[in-house]
C-alpha positions in Angstrom: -126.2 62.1 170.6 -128.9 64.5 171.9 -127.2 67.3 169.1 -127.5 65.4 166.6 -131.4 64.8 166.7 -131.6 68.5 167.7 -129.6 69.3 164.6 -132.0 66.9 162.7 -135.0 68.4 163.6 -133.4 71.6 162.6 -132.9 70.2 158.9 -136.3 69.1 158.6 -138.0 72.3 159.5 -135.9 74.0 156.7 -137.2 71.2 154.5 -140.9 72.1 155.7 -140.1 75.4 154.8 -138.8 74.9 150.9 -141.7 72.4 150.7 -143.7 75.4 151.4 -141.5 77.6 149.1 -142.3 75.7 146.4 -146.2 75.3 146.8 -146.2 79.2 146.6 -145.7 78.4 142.8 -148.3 76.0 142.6 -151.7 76.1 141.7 -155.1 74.8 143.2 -155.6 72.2 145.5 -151.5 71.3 144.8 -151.1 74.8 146.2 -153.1 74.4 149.7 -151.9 70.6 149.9 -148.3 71.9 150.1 -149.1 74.6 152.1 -150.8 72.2 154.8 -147.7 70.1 154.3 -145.3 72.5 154.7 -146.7 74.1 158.2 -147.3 70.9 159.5 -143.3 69.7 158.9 -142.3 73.3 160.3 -144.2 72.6 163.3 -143.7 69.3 164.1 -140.2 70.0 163.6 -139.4 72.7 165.6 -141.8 71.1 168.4 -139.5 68.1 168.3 -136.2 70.3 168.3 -137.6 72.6 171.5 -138.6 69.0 173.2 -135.0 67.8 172.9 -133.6 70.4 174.1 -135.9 70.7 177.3 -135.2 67.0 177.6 -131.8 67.7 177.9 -132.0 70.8 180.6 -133.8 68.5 182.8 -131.2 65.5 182.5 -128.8 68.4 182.7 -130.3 69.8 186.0 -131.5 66.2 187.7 -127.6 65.5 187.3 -126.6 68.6 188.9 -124.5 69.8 186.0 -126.6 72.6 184.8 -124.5 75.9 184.4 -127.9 77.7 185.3 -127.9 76.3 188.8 -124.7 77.4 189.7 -123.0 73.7 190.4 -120.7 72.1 188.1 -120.3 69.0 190.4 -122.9 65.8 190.4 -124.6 65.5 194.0 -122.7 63.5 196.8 -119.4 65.2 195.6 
């Protein structure tokens, strides 16, 4: 379940981005409102994507499963 929000997050950053594609060819304040729009779902996005994925290193590592701690086994095994 955790890579499907991660992959979610990942789709709406490239929607932030071809929302701020497309104000490139805008004019005025249509222009800058995309612009501001288009950052701000980039960012949130890709905020929300890296905060998934350190979610799931920590439940990873306060299960003891985490490849990076060099244990494949939960504690008490």
């Amino acid at each position: 379940m955790m890579g499907h929000g991660i992959a979610v997050s990942l789709v709406s950053s490239a929607v932030g981005y071809w929302v701020l594609t497309q104000a490139e060819s805008q004019k005025g304040k249509v222009r800058k409102l995309g612009q501001y729009l288009g950052v701000a779902i980039v960012l949130i996005s890709v905020l929300g994507a890296a905060c998934k994925i350190y979610a799931a290193i920590q439940q990873c590592r306060a299960m003891g499963m985490c490849p990076m701690m060099g244990s494949s086994q939960a504690p008490g095994k």
